[in-house]
DRENNU-142694 format. One record per atom (N, C-alpha, C): z, x, y; residue in one letter; atom name. Coordinates in steps of 0.2 Angstrom, whole numbers, plus 5000, padded with zeros to 4 digits. Atoms other than C-alpha are relative to their C-alpha. Example, Ala and Ser with C-alpha at 12.3 -4.5 7.8 and 13.67 -1.06 7.14 Angstrom:
BEGIN
((5000; 5004; 4994); 'A'; 'N'),
((5039; 5062; 4978); 'A'; 'CA'),
((5000; 5004; 5006); 'A'; 'C'),
((4999; 4996; 4994); 'S'; 'N'),
((5036; 5068; 4995); 'S'; 'CA'),
((5003; 4996; 5005); 'S'; 'C'),
% end
This chain:
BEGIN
((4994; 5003; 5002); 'X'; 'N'),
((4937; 3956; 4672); 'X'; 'CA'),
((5003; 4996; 5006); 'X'; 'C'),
((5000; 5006; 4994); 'X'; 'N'),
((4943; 3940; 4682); 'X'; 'CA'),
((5007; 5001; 5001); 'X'; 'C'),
((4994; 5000; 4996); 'X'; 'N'),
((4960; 3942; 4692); 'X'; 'CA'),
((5004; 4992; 4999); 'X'; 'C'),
((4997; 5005; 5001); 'X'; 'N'),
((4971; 3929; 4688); 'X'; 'CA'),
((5005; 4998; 5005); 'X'; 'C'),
((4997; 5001; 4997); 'X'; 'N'),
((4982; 3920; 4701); 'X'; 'CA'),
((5007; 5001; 4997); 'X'; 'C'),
((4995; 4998; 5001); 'X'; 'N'),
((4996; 3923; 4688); 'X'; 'CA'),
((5000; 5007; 4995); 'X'; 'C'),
((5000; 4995; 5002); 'X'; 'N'),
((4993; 3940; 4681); 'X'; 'CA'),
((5003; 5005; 5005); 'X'; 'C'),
((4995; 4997; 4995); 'X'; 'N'),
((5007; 3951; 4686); 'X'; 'CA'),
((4998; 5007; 5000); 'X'; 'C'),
((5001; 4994; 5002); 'X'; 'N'),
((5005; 3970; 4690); 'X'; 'CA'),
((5004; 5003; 4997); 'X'; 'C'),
((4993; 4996; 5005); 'X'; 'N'),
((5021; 3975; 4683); 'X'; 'CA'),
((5005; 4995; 4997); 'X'; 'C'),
((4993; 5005; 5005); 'X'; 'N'),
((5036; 3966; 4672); 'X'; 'CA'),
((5002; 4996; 5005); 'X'; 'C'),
((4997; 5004; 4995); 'X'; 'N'),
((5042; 3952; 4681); 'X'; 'CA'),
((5006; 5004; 5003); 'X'; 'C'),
((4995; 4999; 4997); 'X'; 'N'),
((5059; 3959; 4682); 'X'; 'CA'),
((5000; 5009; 5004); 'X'; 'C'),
((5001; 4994; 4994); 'X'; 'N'),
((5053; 3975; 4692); 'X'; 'CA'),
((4998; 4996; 5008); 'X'; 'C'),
((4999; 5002; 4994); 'X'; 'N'),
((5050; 3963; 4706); 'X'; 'CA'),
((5007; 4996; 5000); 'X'; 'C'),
((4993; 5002; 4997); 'X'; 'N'),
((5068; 3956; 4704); 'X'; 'CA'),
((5003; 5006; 5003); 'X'; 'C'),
((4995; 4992; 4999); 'X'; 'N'),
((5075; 3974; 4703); 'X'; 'CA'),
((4997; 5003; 5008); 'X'; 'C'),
((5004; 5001; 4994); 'X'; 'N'),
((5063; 3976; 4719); 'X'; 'CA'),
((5001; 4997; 5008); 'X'; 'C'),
((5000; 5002; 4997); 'X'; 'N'),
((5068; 3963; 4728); 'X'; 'CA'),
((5009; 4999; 5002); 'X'; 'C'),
((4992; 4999; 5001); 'X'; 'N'),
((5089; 3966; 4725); 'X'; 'CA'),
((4999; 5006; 5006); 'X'; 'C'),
((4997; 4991; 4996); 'X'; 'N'),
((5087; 3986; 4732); 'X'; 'CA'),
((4997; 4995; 5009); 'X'; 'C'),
((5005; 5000; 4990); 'X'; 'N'),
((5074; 3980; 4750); 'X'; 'CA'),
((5007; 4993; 5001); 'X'; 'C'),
((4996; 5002; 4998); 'X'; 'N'),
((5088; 3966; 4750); 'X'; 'CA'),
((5005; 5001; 5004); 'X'; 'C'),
((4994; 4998; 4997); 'X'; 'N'),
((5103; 3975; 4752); 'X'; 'CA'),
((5000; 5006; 5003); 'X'; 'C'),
((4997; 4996; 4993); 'X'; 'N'),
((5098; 3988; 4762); 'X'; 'CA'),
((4996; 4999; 5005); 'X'; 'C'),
((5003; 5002; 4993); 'X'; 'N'),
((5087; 3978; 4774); 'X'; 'CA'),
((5008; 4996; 5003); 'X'; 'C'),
((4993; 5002; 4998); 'X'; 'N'),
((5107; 3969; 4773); 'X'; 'CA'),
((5003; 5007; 5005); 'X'; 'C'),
((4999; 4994; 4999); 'X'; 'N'),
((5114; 3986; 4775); 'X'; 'CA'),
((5000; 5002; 5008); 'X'; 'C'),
((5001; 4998; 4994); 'X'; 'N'),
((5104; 3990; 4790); 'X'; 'CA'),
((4998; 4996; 5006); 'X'; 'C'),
((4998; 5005; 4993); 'X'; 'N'),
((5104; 3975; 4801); 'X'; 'CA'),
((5009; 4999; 5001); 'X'; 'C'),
((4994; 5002; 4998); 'X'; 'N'),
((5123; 3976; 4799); 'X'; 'CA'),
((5001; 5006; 5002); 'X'; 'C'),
((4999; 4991; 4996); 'X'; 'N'),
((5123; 3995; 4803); 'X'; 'CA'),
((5000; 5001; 5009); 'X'; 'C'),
((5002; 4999; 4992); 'X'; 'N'),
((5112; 3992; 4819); 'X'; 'CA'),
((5005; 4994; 5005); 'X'; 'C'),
((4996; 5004; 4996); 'X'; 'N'),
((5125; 3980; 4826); 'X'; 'CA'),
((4998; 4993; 5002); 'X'; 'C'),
((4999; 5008; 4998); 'X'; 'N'),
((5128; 3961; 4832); 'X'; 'CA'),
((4994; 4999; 5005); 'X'; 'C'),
((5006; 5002; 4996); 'X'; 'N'),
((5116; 3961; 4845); 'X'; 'CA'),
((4994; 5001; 4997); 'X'; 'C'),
((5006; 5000; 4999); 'X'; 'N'),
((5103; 3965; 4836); 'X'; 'CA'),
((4994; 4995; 4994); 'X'; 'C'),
((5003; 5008; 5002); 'X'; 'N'),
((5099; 3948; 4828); 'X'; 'CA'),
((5001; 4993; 5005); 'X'; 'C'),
((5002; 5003; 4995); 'X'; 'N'),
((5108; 3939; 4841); 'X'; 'CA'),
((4997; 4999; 5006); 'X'; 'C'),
((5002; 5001; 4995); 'X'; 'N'),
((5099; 3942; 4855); 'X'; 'CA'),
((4991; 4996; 4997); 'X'; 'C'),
((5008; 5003; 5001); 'X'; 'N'),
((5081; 3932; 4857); 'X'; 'CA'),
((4996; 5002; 5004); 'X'; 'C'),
((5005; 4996; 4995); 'X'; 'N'),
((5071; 3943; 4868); 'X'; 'CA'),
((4994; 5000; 4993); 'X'; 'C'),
((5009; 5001; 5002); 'X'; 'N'),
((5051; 3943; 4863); 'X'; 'CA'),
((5001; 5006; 4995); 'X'; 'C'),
((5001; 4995; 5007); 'X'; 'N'),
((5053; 3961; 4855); 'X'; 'CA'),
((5006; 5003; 4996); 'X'; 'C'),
((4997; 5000; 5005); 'X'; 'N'),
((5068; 3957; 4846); 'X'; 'CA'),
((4997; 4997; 4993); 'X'; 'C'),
((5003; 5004; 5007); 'X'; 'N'),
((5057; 3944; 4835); 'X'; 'CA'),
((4994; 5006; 5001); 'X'; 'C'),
((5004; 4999; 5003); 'X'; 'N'),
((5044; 3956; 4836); 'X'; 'CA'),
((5004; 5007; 4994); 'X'; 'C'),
((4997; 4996; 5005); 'X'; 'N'),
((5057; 3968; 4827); 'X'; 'CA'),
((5002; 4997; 4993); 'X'; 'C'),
((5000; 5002; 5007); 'X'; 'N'),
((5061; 3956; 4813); 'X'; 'CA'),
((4993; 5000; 4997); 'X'; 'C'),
((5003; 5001; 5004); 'X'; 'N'),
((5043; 3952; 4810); 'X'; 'CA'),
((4997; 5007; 4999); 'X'; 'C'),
((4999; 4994; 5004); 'X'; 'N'),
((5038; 3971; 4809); 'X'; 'CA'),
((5004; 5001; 4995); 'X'; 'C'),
((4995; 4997; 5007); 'X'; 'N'),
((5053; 3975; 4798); 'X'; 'CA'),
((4997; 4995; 4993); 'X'; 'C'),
((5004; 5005; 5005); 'X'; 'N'),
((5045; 3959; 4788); 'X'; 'CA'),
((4993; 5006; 4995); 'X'; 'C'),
((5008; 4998; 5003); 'X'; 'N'),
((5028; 3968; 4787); 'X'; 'CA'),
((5002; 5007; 4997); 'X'; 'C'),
((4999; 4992; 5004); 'X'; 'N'),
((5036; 3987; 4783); 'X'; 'CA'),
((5005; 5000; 4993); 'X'; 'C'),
((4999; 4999; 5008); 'X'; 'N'),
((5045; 3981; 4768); 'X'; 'CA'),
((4998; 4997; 4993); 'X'; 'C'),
((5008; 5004; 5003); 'X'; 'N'),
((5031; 3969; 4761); 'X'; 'CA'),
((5000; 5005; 4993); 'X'; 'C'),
((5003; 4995; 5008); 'X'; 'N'),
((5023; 3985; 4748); 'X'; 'CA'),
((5007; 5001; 5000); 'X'; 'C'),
((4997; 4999; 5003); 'X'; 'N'),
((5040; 3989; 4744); 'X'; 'CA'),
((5003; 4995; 4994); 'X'; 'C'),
((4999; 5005; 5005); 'X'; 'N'),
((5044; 3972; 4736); 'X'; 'CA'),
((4993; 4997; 4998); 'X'; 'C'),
((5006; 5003; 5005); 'X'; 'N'),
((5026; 3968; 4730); 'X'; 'CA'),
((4995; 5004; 4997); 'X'; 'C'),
((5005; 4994; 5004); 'X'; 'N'),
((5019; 3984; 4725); 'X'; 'CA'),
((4990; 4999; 5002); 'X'; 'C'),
((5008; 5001; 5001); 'X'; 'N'),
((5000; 3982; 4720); 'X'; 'CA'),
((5001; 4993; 4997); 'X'; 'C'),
((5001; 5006; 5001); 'X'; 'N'),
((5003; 3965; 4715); 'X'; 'CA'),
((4997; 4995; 5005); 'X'; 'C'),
((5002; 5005; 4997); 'X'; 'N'),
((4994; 3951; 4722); 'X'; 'CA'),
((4999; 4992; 4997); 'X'; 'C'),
((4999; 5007; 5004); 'X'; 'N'),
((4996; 3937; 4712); 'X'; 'CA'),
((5007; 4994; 5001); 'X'; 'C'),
((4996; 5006; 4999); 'X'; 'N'),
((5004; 3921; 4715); 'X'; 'CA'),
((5007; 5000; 4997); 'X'; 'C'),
((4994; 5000; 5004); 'X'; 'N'),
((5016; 3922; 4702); 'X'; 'CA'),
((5005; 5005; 5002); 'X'; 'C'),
((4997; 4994; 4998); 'X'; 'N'),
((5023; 3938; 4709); 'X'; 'CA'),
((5003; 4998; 5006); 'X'; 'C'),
((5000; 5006; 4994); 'X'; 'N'),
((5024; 3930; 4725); 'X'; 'CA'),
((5007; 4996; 5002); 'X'; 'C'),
((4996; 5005; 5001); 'X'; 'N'),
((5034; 3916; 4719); 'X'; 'CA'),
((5007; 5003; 4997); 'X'; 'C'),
((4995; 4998; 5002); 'X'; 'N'),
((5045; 3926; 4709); 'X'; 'CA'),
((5005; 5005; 5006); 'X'; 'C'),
((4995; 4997; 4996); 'X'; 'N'),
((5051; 3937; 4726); 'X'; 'CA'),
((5003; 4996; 5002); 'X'; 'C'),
((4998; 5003; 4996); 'X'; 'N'),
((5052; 3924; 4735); 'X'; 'CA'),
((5008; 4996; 4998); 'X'; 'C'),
((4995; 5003; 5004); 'X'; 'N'),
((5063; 3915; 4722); 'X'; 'CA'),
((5007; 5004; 5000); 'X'; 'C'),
((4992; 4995; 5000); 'X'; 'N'),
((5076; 3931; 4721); 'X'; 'CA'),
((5003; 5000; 5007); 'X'; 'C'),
((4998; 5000; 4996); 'X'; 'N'),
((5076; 3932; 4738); 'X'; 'CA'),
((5005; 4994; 5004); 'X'; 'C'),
((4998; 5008; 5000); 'X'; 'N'),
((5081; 3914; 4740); 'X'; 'CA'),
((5006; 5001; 4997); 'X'; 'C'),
((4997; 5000; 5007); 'X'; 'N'),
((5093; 3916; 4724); 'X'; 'CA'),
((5007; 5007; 5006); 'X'; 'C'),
((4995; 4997; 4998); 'X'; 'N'),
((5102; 3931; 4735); 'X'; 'CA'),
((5005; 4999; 5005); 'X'; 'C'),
((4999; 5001; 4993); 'X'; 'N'),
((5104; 3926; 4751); 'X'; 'CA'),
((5004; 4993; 4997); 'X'; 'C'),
((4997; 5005; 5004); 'X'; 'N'),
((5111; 3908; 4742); 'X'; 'CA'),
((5006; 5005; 4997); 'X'; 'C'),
((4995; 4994; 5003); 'X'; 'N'),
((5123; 3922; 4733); 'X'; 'CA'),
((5004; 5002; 5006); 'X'; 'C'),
((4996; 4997; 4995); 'X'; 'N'),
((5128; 3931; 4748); 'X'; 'CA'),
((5004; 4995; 5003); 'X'; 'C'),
((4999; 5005; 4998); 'X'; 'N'),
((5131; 3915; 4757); 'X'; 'CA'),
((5007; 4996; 4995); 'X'; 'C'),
((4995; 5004; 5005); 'X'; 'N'),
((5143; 3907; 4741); 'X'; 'CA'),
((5006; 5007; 5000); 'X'; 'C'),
((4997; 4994; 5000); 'X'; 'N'),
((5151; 3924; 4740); 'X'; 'CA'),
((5005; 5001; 5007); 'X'; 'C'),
((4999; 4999; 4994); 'X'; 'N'),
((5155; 3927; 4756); 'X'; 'CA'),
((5003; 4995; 5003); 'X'; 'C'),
((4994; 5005; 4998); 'X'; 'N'),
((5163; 3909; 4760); 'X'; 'CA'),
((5005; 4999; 4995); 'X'; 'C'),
((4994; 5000; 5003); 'X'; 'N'),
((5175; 3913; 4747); 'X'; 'CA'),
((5004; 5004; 5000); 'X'; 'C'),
((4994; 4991; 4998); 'X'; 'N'),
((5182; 3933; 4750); 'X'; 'CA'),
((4998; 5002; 5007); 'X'; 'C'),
((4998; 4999; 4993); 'X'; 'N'),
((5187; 3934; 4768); 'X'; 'CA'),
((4996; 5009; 4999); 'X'; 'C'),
((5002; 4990; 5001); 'X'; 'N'),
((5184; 3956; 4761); 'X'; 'CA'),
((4992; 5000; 5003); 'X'; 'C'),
((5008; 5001; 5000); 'X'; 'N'),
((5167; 3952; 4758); 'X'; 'CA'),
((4997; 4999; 5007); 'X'; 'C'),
((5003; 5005; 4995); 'X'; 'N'),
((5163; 3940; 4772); 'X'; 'CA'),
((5002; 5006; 5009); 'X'; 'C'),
((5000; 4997; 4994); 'X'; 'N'),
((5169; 3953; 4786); 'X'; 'CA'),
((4996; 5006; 4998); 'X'; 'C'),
((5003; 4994; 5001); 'X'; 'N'),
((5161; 3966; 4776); 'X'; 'CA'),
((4994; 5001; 5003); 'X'; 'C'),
((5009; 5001; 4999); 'X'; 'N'),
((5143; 3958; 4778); 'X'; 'CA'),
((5001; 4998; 5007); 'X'; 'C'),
((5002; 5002; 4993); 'X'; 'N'),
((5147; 3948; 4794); 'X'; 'CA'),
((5004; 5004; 5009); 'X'; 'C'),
((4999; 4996; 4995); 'X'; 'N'),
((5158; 3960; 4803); 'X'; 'CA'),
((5006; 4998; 5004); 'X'; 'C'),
((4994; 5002; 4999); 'X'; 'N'),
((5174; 3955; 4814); 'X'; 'CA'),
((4995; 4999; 5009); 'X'; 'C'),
((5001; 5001; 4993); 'X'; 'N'),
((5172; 3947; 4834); 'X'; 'CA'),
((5002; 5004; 5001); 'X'; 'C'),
((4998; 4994; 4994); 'X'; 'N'),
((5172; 3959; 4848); 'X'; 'CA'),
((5003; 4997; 5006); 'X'; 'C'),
((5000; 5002; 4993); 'X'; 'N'),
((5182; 3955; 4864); 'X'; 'CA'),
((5000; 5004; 5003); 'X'; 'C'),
((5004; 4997; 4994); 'X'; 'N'),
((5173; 3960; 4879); 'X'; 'CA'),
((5003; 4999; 5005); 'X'; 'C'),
((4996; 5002; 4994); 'X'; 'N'),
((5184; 3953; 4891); 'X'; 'CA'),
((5006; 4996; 4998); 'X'; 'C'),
((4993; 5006; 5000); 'X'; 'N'),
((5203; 3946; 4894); 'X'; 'CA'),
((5003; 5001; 5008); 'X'; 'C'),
((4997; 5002; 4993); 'X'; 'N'),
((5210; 3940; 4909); 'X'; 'CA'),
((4996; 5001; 5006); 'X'; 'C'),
((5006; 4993; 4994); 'X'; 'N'),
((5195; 3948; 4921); 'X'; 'CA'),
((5000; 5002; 4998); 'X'; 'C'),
((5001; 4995; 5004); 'X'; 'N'),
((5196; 3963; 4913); 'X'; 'CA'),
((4995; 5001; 4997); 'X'; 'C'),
((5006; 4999; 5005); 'X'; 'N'),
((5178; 3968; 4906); 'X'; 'CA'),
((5004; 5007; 4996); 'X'; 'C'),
((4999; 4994; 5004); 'X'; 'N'),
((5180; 3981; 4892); 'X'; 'CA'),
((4995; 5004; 4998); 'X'; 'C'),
((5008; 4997; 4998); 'X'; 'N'),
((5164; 3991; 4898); 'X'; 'CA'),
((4999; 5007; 4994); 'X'; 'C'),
((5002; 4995; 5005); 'X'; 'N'),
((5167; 4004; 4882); 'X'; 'CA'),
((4996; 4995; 4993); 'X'; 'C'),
((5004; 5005; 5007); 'X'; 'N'),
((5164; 3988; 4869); 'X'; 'CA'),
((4994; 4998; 5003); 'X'; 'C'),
((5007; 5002; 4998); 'X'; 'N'),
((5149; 3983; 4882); 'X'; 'CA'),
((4995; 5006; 4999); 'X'; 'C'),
((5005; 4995; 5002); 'X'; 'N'),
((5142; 4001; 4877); 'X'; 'CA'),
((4997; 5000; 4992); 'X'; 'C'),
((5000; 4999; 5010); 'X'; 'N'),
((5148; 4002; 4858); 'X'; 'CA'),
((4996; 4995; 4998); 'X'; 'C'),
((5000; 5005; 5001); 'X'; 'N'),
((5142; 3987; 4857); 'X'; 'CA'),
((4992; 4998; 5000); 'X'; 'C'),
((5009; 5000; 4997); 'X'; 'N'),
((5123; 3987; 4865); 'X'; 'CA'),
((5000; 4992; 5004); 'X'; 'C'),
((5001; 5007; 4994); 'X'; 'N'),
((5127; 3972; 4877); 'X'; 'CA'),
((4998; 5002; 5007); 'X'; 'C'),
((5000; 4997; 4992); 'X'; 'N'),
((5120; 3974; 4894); 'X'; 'CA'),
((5005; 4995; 5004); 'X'; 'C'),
((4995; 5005; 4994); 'X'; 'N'),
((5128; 3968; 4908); 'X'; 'CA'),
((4998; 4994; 5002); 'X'; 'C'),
((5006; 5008; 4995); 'X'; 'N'),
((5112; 3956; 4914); 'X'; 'CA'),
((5001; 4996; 4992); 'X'; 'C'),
((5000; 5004; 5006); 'X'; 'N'),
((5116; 3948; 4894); 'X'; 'CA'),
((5007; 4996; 5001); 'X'; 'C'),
((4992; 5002; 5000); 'X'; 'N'),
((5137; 3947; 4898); 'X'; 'CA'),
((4998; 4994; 5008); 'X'; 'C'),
((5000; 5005; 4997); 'X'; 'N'),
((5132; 3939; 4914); 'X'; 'CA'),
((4997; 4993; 4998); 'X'; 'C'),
((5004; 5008; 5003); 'X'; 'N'),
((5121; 3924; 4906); 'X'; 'CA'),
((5004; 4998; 4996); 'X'; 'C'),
((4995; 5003; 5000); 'X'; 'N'),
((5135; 3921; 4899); 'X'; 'CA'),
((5007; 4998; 5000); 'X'; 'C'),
((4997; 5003; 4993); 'X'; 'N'),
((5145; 3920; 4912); 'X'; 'CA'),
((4999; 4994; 5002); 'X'; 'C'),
((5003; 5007; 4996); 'X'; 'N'),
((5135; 3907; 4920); 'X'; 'CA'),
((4999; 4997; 4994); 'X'; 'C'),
((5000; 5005; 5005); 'X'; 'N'),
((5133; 3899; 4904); 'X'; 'CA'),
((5006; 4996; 5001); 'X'; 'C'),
((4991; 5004; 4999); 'X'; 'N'),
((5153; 3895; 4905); 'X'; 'CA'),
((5002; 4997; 5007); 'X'; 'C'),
((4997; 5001; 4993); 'X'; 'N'),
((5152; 3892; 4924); 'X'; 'CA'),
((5004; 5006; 5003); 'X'; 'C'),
((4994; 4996; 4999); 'X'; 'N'),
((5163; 3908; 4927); 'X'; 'CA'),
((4993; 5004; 5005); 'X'; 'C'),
((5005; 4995; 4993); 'X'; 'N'),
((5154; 3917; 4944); 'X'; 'CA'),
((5004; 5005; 5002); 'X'; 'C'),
((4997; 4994; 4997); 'X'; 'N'),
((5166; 3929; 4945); 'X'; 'CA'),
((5004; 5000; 4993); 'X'; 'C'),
((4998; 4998; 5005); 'X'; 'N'),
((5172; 3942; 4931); 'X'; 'CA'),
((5011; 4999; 4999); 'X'; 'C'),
((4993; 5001; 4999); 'X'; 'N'),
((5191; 3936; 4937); 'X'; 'CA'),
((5001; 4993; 4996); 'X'; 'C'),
((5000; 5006; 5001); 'X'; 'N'),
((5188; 3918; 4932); 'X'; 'CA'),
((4999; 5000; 4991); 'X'; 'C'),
((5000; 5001; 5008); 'X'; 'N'),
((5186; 3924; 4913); 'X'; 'CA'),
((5007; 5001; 4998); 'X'; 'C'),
((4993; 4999; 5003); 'X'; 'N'),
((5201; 3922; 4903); 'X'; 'CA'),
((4998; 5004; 4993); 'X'; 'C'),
((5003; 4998; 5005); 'X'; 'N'),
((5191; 3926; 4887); 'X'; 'CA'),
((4992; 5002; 4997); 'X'; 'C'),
((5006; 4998; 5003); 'X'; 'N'),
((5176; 3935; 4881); 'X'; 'CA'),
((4998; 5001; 4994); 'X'; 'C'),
((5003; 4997; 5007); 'X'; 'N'),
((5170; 3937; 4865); 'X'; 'CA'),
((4991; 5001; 4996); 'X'; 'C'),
((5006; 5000; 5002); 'X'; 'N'),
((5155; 3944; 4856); 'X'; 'CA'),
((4999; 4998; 4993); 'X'; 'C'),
((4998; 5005; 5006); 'X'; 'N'),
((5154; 3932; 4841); 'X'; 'CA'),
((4996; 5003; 4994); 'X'; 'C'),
((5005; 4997; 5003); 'X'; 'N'),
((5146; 3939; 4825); 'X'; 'CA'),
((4995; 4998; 4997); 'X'; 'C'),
((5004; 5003; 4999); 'X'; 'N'),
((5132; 3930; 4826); 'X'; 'CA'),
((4997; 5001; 5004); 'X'; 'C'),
((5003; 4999; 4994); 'X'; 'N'),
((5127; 3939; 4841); 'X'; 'CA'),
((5002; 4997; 5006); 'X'; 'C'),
((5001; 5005; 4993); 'X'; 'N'),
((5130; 3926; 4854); 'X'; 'CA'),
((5007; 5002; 5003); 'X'; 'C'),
((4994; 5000; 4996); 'X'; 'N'),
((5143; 3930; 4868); 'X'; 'CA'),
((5003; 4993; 5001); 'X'; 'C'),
((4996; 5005; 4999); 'X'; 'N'),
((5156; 3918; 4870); 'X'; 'CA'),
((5005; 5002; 5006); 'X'; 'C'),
((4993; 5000; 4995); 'X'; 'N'),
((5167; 3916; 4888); 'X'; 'CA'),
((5002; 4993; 5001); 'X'; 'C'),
((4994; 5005; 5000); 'X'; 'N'),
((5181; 3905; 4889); 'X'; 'CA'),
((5004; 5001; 5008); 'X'; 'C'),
((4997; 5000; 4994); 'X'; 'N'),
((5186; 3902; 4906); 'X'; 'CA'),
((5006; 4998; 5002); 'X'; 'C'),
((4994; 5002; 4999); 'X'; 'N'),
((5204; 3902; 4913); 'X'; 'CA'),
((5000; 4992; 5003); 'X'; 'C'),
((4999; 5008; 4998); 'X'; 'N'),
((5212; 3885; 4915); 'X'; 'CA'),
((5004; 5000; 5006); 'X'; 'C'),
((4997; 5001; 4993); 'X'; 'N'),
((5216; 3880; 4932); 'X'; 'CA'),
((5008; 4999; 4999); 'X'; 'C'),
% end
């Protein structure tokens, strides 16, 4: 019997229903493991997305291998992420829900070295940006924030 590039191994909508659960609790658990752990770009952070890529793979595609199966994750997944996206620019609830609220890391000089723990920011990551703002000294920050996006932000005092 000849495999067909669109011969599906299960109902179509067992990969939508498939691709909703591994969505929202691959959502779920990047927003659990906190802001650094998207925004930073060290070497075995990508290699942490592309594992988690390759470990929930058989969840959304089962024993299918067919084109069409394929197409149709990729489509919901597409379809979700566009959703969360529309959602989430309209209910501030929602939008902090998934993306979380800034951290301030520092005011006036002041590091807040409990949010550099809670937080999982080292100190050699608050420093880079330091020096990214020009601030060479922790007295010259007027403002630090850990933006939820990951990326550190300092605002340096104005002369």
């Amino acid at each position: 019997m000849e495999h067909s590039l669109f011969d599906l191994a299960m109902p179509w909508w067992q990969f939508v229903l498939r691709a909703v659960a591994v969505y929202v609790v691959v959502l779920l658990m990047v927003r659990v493991t906190g802001k650094r752990a998207l925004g930073q770009t060290a070497p075995f952070d990508m290699l942490v997305i592309v594992l988690l890529g390759e470990a929930v793979q058989n969840s959304l595609i089962g024993e299918d291998t067919s084109l069409l199966g394929g197409l149709i994750l990729a489509a919901v997944l597409l379809l979700l992420n566009w959703l969360v996206g529309f959602a989430t620019a309209r209910s501030r609830r929602l939008d902090l829900l998934v993306q979380g609220r800034p951290v301030v890391l520092a005011r006036d000089g002041q590091i807040a070295w409990e949010e550099l723990v809670k937080r999982n920011v080292s100190y050699a990551d608050f420093e880079t940006s330091k020096r990214e703002a020009d601030c060479r000294d922790d007295s010259e920050i007027d403002l630090a924030i850990l933006e939820t996006s990951g990326r550190i932000t300092v605002l340096r005092k104005r002369d």
